[in-house]
N, C-alpha and C positions, 0 to 999 in steps of 0.2 A: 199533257196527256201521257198514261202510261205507255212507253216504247211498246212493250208484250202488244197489248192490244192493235197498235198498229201496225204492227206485223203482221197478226194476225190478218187486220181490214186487208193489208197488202196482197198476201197472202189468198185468203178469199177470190180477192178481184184477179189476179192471176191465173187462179185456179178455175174460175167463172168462164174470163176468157179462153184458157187453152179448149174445158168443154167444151163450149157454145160453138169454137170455130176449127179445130184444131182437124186434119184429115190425115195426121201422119203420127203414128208413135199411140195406136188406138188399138189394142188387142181384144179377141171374145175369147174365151173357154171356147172346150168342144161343147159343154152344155152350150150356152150362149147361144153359139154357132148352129144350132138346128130347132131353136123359137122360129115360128111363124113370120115374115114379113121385118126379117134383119134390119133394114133402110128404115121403118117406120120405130123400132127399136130404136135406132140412135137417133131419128127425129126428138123421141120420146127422155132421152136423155141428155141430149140439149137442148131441150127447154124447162126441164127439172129446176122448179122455183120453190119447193116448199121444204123450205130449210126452217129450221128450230131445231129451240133447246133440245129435245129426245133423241133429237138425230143429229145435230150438229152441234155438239155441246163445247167442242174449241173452236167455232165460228170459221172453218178454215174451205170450209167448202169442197172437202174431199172422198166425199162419200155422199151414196145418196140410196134409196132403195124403192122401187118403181116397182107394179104390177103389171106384167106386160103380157097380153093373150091368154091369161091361166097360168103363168108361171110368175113364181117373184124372182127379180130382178136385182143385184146390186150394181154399183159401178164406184170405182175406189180410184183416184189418183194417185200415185208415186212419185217418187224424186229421188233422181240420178245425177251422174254425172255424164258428160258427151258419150263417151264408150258405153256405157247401161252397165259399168264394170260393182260399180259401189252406190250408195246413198250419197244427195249432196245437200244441200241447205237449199228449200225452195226459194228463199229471198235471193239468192244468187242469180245475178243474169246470166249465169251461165249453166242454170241448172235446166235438164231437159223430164219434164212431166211425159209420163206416160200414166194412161188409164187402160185400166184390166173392166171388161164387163162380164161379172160370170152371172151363173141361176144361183139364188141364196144358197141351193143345196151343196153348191162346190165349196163355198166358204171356206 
Protein backbone atom coordinates (compact mmCIF):
# COMPACT_ATOMS: atom_id res chain seq x y z
CA UNK A 1 0.00 0.00 0.00
CA UNK A 2 1.28 3.43 -0.93
CA UNK A 3 3.03 4.90 2.39
CA UNK A 4 1.28 8.80 1.09
CA UNK A 5 -2.03 7.34 1.44
CA UNK A 6 -1.55 6.07 4.73
CA UNK A 7 -0.57 8.81 6.13
CA UNK A 8 -2.95 10.41 5.09
CA UNK A 9 -5.76 7.48 6.65
CA UNK A 10 -3.47 8.29 9.81
CA UNK A 11 -3.68 11.56 9.61
CA UNK A 12 -7.55 11.77 8.98
CA UNK A 13 -8.23 9.54 12.15
CA UNK A 14 -6.02 11.91 14.17
CA UNK A 15 -7.64 14.70 13.10
CA UNK A 16 -11.26 12.99 13.54
CA UNK A 17 -10.22 12.41 16.89
CA UNK A 18 -8.73 15.57 18.19
CA UNK A 19 -12.30 17.15 16.65
CA UNK A 20 -14.72 14.77 17.95
CA UNK A 21 -13.11 15.07 21.65
CA UNK A 22 -10.72 17.59 22.03
CA UNK A 23 -11.78 20.65 24.83
CA UNK A 24 -8.44 22.34 24.77
CA UNK A 25 -6.30 24.17 21.98
CA UNK A 26 -10.04 25.08 20.22
CA UNK A 27 -10.12 28.83 19.20
CA UNK A 28 -13.44 31.05 17.56
CA UNK A 29 -12.80 34.36 15.50
CA UNK A 30 -14.57 37.24 17.03
CA UNK A 31 -17.08 36.57 13.97
CA UNK A 32 -17.48 32.84 15.34
CA UNK A 33 -17.74 34.29 18.72
CA UNK A 34 -21.08 36.01 18.42
CA UNK A 35 -23.38 33.17 16.21
CA UNK A 36 -26.19 32.16 17.98
CA UNK A 37 -26.07 29.29 20.53
CA UNK A 38 -21.94 28.71 20.64
CA UNK A 39 -22.17 25.11 22.55
CA UNK A 40 -24.64 23.81 19.86
CA UNK A 41 -22.02 25.23 17.13
CA UNK A 42 -19.38 23.01 18.32
CA UNK A 43 -21.85 20.14 18.88
CA UNK A 44 -22.45 20.85 15.15
CA UNK A 45 -18.84 20.52 14.33
CA UNK A 46 -18.15 17.40 16.02
CA UNK A 47 -20.13 15.45 14.46
CA UNK A 48 -19.41 16.95 10.99
CA UNK A 49 -19.34 13.59 8.83
CA UNK A 50 -19.71 14.67 5.39
CA UNK A 51 -16.37 14.67 3.96
CA UNK A 52 -15.76 14.13 0.10
CA UNK A 53 -13.92 14.59 -2.77
CA UNK A 54 -14.98 18.82 -3.13
CA UNK A 55 -14.21 19.24 0.14
CA UNK A 56 -11.76 16.97 1.20
CA UNK A 57 -9.72 16.24 -1.68
CA UNK A 58 -6.32 15.04 0.49
CA UNK A 59 -8.50 12.98 2.63
CA UNK A 60 -6.98 14.49 5.70
CA UNK A 61 -9.92 15.69 7.50
CA UNK A 62 -8.91 19.15 8.23
CA UNK A 63 -11.30 21.28 7.17
CA UNK A 64 -14.91 21.12 6.99
CA UNK A 65 -17.77 24.00 6.27
CA UNK A 66 -21.05 23.74 8.07
CA UNK A 67 -24.32 26.10 7.97
CA UNK A 68 -24.91 27.23 11.20
CA UNK A 69 -28.09 29.54 12.20
CA UNK A 70 -27.86 31.73 8.80
CA UNK A 71 -24.17 31.98 8.80
CA UNK A 72 -21.59 29.77 6.97
CA UNK A 73 -19.40 28.30 9.02
CA UNK A 74 -15.77 26.78 8.49
CA UNK A 75 -13.46 25.09 11.00
CA UNK A 76 -9.80 24.31 9.80
CA UNK A 77 -7.20 22.16 11.84
CA UNK A 78 -3.39 23.22 12.23
CA UNK A 79 -0.20 21.71 13.38
CA UNK A 80 2.26 22.93 15.62
CA UNK A 81 4.71 22.23 17.60
CA UNK A 82 4.43 22.28 21.94
CA UNK A 83 5.20 26.03 22.11
CA UNK A 84 2.37 26.96 19.06
CA UNK A 85 6.12 28.67 18.16
CA UNK A 86 6.22 26.98 14.15
CA UNK A 87 4.60 24.16 11.98
CA UNK A 88 5.18 20.43 12.96
CA UNK A 89 4.53 17.35 11.01
CA UNK A 90 0.93 15.98 12.08
CA UNK A 91 2.14 12.37 11.97
CA UNK A 92 4.48 13.46 14.86
CA UNK A 93 3.38 12.36 18.33
CA UNK A 94 4.37 15.21 19.39
CA UNK A 95 2.61 17.42 17.28
CA UNK A 96 -0.09 19.68 19.06
CA UNK A 97 -3.45 20.32 16.70
CA UNK A 98 -5.33 23.21 17.17
CA UNK A 99 -8.62 24.15 15.30
CA UNK A 100 -9.54 27.89 14.45
CA UNK A 101 -13.64 28.13 13.88
CA UNK A 102 -14.25 31.24 11.98
CA UNK A 103 -17.70 32.71 9.74
CA UNK A 104 -16.63 31.90 5.91
CA UNK A 105 -16.46 35.71 5.69
CA UNK A 106 -13.15 35.85 7.86
CA UNK A 107 -11.34 33.45 5.74
Amino acid sequence: MNTQVDNRTQQAILNDQFRKNSIKDIRFTCGAQGVEDLEGLMRAVRSFDNFNESNDPYRERDFGRIEWKGDKVFWKIDYYNNTLSCYEDPLLGSCRRVMTIMLAEEY
